[in-house]
Structures are given as C-alpha cells and as structure tokens.
C-alpha positions in Angstrom: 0.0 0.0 0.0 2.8 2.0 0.6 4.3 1.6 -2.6 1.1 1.9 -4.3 0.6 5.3 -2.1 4.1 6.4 -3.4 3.4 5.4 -7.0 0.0 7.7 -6.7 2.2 10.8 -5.4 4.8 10.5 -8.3 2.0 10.2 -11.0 0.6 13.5 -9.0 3.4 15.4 -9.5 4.0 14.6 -12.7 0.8 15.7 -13.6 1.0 19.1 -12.3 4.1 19.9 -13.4 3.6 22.7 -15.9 4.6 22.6 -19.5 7.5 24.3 -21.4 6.2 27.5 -23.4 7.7 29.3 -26.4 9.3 32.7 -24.3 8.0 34.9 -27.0 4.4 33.3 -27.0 2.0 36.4 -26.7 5.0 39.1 -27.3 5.4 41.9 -29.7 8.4 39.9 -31.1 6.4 37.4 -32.5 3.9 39.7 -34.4 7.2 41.5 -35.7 9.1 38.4 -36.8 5.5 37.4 -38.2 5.2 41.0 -40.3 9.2 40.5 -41.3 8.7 36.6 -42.9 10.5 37.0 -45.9 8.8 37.6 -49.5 10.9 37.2 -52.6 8.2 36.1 -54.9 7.2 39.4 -55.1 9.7 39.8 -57.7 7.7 37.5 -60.0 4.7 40.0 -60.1 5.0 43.2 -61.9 5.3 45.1 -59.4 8.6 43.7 -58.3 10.0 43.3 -61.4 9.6 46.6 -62.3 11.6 47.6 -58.8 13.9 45.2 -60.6 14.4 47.6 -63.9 13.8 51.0 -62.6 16.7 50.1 -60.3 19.1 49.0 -62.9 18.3 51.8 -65.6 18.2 54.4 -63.1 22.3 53.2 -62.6 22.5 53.4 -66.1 20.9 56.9 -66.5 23.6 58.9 -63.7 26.8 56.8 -64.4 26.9 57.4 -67.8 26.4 61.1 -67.1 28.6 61.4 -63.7 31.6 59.1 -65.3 31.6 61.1 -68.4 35.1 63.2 -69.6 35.8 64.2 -73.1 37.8 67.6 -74.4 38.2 69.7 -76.7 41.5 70.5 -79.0 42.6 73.7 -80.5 45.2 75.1 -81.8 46.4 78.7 -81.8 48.6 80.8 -84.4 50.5 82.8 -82.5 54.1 84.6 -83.2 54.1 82.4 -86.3 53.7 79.5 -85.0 50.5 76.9 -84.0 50.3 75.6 -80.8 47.7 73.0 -79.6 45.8 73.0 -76.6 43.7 70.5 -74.7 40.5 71.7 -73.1 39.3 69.0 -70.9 35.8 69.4 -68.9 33.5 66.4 -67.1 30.3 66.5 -64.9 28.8 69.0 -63.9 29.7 70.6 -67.1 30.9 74.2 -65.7 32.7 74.8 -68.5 33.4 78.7 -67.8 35.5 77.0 -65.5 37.7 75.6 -67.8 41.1 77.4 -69.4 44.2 76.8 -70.5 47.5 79.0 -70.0 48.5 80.6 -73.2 52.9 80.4 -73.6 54.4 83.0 -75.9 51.4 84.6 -77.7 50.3 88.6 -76.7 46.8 88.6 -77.5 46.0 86.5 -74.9 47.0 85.0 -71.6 44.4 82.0 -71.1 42.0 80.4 -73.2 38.8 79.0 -71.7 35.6 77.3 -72.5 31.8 79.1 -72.1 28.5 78.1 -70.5 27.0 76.2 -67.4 25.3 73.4 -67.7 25.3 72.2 -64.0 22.0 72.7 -63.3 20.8 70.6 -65.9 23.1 68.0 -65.0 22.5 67.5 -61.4 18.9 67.5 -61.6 18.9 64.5 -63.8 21.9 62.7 -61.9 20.0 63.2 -58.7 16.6 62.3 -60.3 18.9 58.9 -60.8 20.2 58.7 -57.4 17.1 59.2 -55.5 15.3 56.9 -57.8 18.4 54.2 -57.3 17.5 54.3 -53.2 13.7 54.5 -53.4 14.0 51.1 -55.3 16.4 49.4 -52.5 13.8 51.2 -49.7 10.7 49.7 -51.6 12.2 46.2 -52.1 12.6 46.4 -48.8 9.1 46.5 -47.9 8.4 44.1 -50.4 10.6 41.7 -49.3 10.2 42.1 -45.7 6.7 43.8 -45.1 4.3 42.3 -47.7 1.8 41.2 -45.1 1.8 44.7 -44.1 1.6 46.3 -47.1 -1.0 43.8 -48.5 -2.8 45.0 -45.4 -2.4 48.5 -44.8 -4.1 51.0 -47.6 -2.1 54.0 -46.7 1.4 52.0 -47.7 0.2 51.5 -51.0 -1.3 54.9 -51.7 2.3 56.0 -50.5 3.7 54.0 -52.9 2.1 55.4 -55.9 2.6 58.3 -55.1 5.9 58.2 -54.9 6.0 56.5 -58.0 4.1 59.3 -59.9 7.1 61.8 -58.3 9.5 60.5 -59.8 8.1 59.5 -63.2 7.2 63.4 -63.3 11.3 63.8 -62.1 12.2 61.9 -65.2 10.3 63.6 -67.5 11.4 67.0 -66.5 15.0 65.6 -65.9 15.3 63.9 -68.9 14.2 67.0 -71.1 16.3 69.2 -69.6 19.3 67.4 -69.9 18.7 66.7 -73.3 18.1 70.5 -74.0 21.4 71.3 -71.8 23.1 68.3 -73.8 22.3 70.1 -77.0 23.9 73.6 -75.4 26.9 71.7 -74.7 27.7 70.6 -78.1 26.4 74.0 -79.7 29.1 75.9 -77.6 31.5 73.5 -77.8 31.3 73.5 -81.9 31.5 77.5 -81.7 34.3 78.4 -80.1 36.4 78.9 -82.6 33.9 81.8 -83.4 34.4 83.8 -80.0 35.8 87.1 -79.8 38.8 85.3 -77.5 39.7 83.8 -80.4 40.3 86.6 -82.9 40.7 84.7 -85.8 43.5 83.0 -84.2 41.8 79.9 -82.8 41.0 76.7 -84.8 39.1 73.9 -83.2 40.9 70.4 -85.0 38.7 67.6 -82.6 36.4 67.6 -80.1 35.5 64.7 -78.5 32.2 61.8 -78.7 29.0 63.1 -77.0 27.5 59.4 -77.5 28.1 58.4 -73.7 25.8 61.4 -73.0 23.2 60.8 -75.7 22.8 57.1 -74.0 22.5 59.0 -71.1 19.5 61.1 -72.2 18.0 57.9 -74.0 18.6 55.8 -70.8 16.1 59.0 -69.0 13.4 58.9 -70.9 13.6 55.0 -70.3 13.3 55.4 -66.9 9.9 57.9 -67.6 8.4 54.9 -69.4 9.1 52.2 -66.8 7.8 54.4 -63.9 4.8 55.9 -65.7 4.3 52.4 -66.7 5.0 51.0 -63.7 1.5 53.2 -61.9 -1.6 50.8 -63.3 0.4 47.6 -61.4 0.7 49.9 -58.1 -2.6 51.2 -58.6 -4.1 47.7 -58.4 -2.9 47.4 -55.1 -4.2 50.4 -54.0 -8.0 50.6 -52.0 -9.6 52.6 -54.6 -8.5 49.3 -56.9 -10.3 47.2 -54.4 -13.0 49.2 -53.2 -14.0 49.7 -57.2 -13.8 45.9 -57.8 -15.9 44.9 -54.7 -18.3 47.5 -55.4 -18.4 45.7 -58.9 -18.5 42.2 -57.6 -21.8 43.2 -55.1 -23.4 44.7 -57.7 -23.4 41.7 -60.0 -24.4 39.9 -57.3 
C-alpha cells in the first residue's frame, strides 16, 4: 500500500508539473518576426519586377552622365607658329571653369571654355540617385513587409505616389538634360567663333557626346518604366479594391 501510495504521489506530480512555453508566445516579437517573414516572390509580379528595372536603368541613366570626360582640341597661331591646346571638362559641365594658359602669344594670356550646364546635370543625376535608393527602400518593404503592405491602404497609396514623383522627375529631368546636352555641343562646336579667339583659334577635334546621348536615351527610359510601372501599383491600391468589390456586389 505504501508503494502503491508512493506510485500515486509521483504520478501526481507529474501531472501538475507545468509545460515548457515558447518565451516569445503572446510578445510583440512574435507579431514583428510574423510582419518581417520573408517575400521574394514578389519579384515575380509586376510590381517587383519593375523595382527590378527601374533600379538597374536608373544606374545606367547617372553613371553614364557622372563618369563622363571628353575635351576639346585647338590650336592657336601665335608669333608664327601653331600651338595645340587641350580643353578637358567632365560633370557638372561648368565649362566657364575651364582654361588653359597661353605660352608665348600677346593677344591672350588663357583660353577658356563658355556656359553652365550644371543645373541641368545635377537634376537629372539626382533624379537617378534618388530613384536608385527609393528602389532598394521599396524592395525592402516588399521583401520584408508584404503582409503589411497587403494590409495597410495607406502604404500603398504611398507607394504610388511616390512613384508618380518621380516618373514626373524623369520627364522634366530627362528633357532638360537633353536641351542642356544640345547647349553643350552647340558651344562646344563654336568656339572657334568667340571674340577670344580673334581669328586665331582653330578647333581640329572635339571629343564623342554618345556616352551622353545614351544617357538622355537611358532618362526617358526610366519615364516609361515608372509611368508604366503606376496601373500595377494602382491595383494594389484601395480605390483598386473598393471599385472591384463595389463591382462584384453589384453583380451579385
């Protein structure tokens, strides 16, 4: 009886003994590491894909413009004799900032270029930049936050929005570098007709503006992938949803 007694008490206490639990069970943790379960087949739908393109063309669009160098040579008859200079100039195309000492010859002392096409420039290279991070930030959310952003109406209104920025950035961008691009080789092509010159200056090469003319192709590119890019977002917005249940209950 004793033994049967003792058997009784250990089954007893085994019984109550309480069971192991998960730590994070009930915590904020787990609804985070639930909102952060990773997504990549987003980037089979168009919405991702497009991330995809927009991200690689935009790279294209400001390294062809910000790695570009070229010059411009000319040679100038002075005491007799013709001497050859080498203009160079890069982005941001300041080219009133670029001259060249002039040796043995009294008309002049320096020989520089004219114009500033910065402004065009930088708008379009940052266009390119700020569309290069808002892809990584949005894959991001994509990747990470789909539940969330499947979920919450605002994030994909945001989106859109967003989207419709800088496809307006890329128009404007994109024809004001081509319009500052066509400046450039105007100038470039006339210097030889400036009063520094005086008849003594003679432009014998001046280098390819094809890097840049990809450049200006590569923005309006990017304008068609992100206007493009709008009717996939705008399916995922509410009004998409509220339009087609609206639809669907009034088939019904």
């Amino acid at each position: 009886m004793d033994s049967a007694q003792l058997s009784g008490n250990v089954n007893y206490e085994n019984d109550i003994q309480p069971t192991a639990q998960d730590p994070d069970a009930g915590s904020p943790y787990q609804g985070i590491r639930t909102a952060m379960s990773m997504n990549f087949g987003v980037f089979k739908e168009p919405r991702g894909l497009m991330r995809i393109l927009q991200f690689i063309f935009s790279i294209c669009a400001f390294a062809s413009t910000t790695g570009f160098s070229s010059f411009v040579a000319i040679t100038v008859a002075c005491d007799k004799e013709e001497h050859e200079y080498r203009l160079e100039y890069s982005y941001p195309f300041r080219l009133d900032r670029v001259e060249c000492k002039i040796a043995n010859c009294s008309t002049n002392d320096s020989l520089h270029l004219f114009g500033d096409f910065s402004s065009d420039a930088q708008f379009f290279v940052a266009t390119g930049v700020l569309s290069f991070l808002y892809c990584i930030g949005i894959a991001v959310v994509y990747i990470m936050f789909d539940a969330v952003y499947q979920n919450n109406g605002l994030l994909p209104l945001a989106d859109f929005f967003l989207t419709v920025t800088l496809a307006v950035f890329w128009l404007s961008g994109s024809a004001a570098w081509a319009n500052g691009l066509n400046g450039l080789k105007g100038t470039l092509h006339s210097i030889s007709d400036s009063s520094q010159c005086k008849k003594i200056c003679k432009v014998i090469k001046i280098g390819s503006f094809s890097e840049l003319t990809i450049s200006v192709i590569f923005g309006f590119l990017n304008f068609f992938l992100w206007a493009s890019d709008l009717w996939f977002l705008y399916k995922e917005t509410p009004w998409f949803k509220l339009k087609q249940s609206t639809g669907v209950n009034s088939a019904a």
